[in-house]
N, C-alpha and C positions, 0 to 999 in steps of 0.2 A: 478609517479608510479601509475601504475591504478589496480581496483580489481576485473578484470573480473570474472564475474558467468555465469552460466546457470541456467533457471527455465524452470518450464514449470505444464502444467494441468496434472491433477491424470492421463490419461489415455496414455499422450504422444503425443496428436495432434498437440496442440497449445507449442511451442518453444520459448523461448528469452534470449538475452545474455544483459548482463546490466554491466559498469563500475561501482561500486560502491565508486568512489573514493569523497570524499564531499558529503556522501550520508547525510541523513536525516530520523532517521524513528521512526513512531509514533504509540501510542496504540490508538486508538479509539473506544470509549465509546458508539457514537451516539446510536441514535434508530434506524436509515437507515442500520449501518453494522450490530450491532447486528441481527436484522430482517432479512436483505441479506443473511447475513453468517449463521444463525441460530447459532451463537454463542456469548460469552458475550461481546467480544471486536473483533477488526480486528487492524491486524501489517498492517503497511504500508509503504515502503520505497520510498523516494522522489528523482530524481536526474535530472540533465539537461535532455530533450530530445533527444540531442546526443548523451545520455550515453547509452539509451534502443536502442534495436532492434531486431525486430523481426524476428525472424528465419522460424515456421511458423505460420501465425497469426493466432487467433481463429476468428471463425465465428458469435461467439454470439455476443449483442449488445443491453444491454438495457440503457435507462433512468428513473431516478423517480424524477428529476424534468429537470429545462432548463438550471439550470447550468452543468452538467456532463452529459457521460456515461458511463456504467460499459463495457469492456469486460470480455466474459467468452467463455469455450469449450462447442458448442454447443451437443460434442460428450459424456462429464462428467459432463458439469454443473462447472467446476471450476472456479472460478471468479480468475482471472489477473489482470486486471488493469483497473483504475480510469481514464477518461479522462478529466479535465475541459474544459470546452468551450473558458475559458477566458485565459488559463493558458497551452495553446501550448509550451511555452517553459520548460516545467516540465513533468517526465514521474511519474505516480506514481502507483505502483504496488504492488499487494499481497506479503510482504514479505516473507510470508510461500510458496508461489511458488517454489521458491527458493531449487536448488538440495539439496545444503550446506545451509541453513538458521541460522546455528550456527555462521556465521557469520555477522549477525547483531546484533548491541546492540544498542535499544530501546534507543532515544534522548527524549522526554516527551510525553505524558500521555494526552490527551484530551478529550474533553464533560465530563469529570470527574463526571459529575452532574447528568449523568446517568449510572456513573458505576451501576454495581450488590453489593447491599449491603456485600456479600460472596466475592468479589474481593478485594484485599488488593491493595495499590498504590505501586509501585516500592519506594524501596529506593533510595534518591540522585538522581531522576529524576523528572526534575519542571512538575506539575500539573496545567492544566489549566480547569476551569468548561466549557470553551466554546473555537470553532475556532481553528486553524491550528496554531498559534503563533510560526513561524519559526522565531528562532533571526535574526537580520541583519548581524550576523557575518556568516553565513552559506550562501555559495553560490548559495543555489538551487533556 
């Protein structure tokens, strides 16, 4: 059974359809998204790269360092998605992208160590100070 969505950037440029079936999604704390997003945390949802696809891609394209780069709408500025360098077989994208976003529910919590003293941690979801720590029971 698969759970096709659509998302896409504030202005409508950039497009993608994603399965979210085995999805994985994370809050993150870092200093990188906070900064990026100009917000306290960023969702993140993780899923095979088979599962994304792009409808129509954006144009932007930064780095801030040599492991990833971010896509975004060069046309709104919306940040989409994470690329690793190392880690092609994962697509991992702005879960607020997302038409329907009510549809994800938040798997753990990480960089914890820099949440915002004013943010509370979710209930019943594991907290990690550092790293991506996807269980081994998750296929993504």
């Amino acid at each position: 059974m698969t759970a096709l969505l659509q998302g896409g950037c504030r202005c409508g440029v950039a497009r993608y359809e994603v399965d979210l079936s085995n999805s994985f999604t994370l809050n993150c704390h870092c200093i990188d998204c906070q900064k990026h997003l100009g917000a306290p945390y960023s969702v993140f949802t993780i899923v095979q790269a088979n599962q994304f696809k792009w409808l129509s891609k954006p144009n932007g394209n930064i780095a801030f360092s040599d492991l990833a780069t971010r896509s975004f709408c060069d046309k709104c500025g919306t940040y989409l998605k994470w690329e690793g360098k190392n880690e092609s077989d994962k697509a991992e994208f702005n879960a607020m992208t997302l038409d329907n976003s009510i549809e994800v529910t938040v798997d753990a919590e990480i960089f914890t160590r820099s949440r915002l003293n004013w943010i509370k941690a979710l209930d019943n979801v594991p907290q990690y100070e550092a790293g991506r720590n996807i269980p081994a029971s998750k296929p993504v």
